[in-house]
C-alpha positions as a LaTeX table, in Angstrom:
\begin{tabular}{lrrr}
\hline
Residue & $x$ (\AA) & $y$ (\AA) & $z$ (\AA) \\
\hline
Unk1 & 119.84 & 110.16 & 112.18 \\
Unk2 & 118.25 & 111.17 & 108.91 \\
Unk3 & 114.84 & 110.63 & 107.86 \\
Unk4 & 113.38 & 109.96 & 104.82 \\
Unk5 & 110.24 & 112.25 & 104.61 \\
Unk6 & 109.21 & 110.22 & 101.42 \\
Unk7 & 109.22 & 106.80 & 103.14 \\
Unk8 & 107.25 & 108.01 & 106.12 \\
Unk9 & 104.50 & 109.40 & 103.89 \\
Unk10 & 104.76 & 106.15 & 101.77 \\
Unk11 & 104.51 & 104.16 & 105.35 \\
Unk12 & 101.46 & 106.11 & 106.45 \\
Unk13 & 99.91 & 106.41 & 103.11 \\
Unk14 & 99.65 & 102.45 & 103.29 \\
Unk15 & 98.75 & 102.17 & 106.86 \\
Unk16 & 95.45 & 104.40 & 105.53 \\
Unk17 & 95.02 & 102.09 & 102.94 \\
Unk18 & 94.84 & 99.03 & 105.27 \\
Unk19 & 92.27 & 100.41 & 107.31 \\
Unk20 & 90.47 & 101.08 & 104.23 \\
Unk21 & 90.80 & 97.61 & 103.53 \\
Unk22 & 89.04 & 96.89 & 107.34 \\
Unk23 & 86.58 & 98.66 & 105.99 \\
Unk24 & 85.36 & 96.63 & 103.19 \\
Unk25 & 84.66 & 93.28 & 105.28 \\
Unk26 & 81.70 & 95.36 & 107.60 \\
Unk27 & 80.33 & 97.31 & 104.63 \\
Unk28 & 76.17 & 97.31 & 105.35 \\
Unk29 & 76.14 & 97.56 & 101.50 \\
Unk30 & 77.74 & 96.82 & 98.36 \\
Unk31 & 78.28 & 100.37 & 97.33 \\
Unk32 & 80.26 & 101.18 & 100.53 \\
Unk33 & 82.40 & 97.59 & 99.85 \\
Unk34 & 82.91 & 99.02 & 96.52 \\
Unk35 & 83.84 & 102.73 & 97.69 \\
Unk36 & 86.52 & 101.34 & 100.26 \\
Unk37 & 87.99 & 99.34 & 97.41 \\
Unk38 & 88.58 & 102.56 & 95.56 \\
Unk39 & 89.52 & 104.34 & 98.07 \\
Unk40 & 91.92 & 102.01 & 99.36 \\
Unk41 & 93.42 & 101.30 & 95.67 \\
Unk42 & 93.85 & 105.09 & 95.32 \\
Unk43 & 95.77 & 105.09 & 99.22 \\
Unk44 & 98.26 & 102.49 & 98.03 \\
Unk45 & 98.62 & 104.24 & 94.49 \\
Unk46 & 99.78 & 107.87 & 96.39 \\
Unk47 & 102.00 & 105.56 & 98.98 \\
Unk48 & 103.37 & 103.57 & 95.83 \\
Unk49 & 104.67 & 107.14 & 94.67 \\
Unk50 & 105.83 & 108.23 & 97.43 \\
Unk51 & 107.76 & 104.96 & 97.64 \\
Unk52 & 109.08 & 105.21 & 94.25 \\
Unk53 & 110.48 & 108.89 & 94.87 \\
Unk54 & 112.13 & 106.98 & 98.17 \\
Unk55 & 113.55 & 104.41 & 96.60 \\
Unk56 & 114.31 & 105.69 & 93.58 \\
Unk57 & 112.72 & 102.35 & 91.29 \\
Unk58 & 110.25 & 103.43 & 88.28 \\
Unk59 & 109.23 & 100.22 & 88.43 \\
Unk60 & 106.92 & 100.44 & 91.74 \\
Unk61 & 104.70 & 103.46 & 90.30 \\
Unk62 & 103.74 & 101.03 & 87.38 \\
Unk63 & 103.40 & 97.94 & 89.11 \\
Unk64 & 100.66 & 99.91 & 91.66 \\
Unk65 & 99.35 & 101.90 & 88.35 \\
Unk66 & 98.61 & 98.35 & 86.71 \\
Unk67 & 97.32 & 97.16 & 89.49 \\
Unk68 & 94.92 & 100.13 & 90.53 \\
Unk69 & 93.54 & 99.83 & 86.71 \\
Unk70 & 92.75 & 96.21 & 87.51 \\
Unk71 & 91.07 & 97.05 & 90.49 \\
Unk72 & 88.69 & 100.05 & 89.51 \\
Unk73 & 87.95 & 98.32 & 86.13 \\
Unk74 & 87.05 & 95.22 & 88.63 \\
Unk75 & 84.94 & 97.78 & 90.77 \\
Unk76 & 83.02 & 99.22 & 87.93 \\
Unk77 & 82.11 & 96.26 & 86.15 \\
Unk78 & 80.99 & 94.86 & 90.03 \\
Unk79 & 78.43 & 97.88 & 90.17 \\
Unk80 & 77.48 & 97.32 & 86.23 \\
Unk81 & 76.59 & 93.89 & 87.13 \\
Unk82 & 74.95 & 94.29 & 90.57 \\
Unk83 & 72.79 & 97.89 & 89.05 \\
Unk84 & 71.70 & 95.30 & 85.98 \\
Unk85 & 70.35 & 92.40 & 88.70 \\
Unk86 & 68.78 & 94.56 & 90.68 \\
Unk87 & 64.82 & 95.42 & 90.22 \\
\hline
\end{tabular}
């Protein structure tokens, strides 16, 4: 049995991100919400490679790069907001 080296770092590259994800609903602050969103964005982008060098599809890598631009241009504009309403 042969095994894909590529898929298993995709597979644990995304189990990282998920508890990355856990870590955004007990966040004692907004900052650390916002970190774990980054940091679980960035998770999925490296497993989204290694997925697309597994499979072979160009398509993945630019579906997860689109999305990850959504999400830290979400994040930033979050800590714009919440710096400008604070006192």
């Amino acid at each position: 049995m042969m095994v894909d080296i590529w898929l298993f770092a995709a597979v644990c590259f995304f189990i990282l991100a998920f508890c990355a994800v856990l870590r955004v609903v007990p966040g004692p602050t907004l900052n650390d919400r916002l970190i774990a969103v980054n940091v679980a964005a960035t998770l999925a982008c490296a497993g989204a490679l290694a997925l697309t060098v597994s499979a072979g599809d160009l398509i993945i890598v630019l579906l997860a790069g689109l999305l990850a631009c959504i999400v830290f241009a979400t994040t930033i504009r979050i800590s714009q907001v919440h710096r400008s309403a604070a006192p």
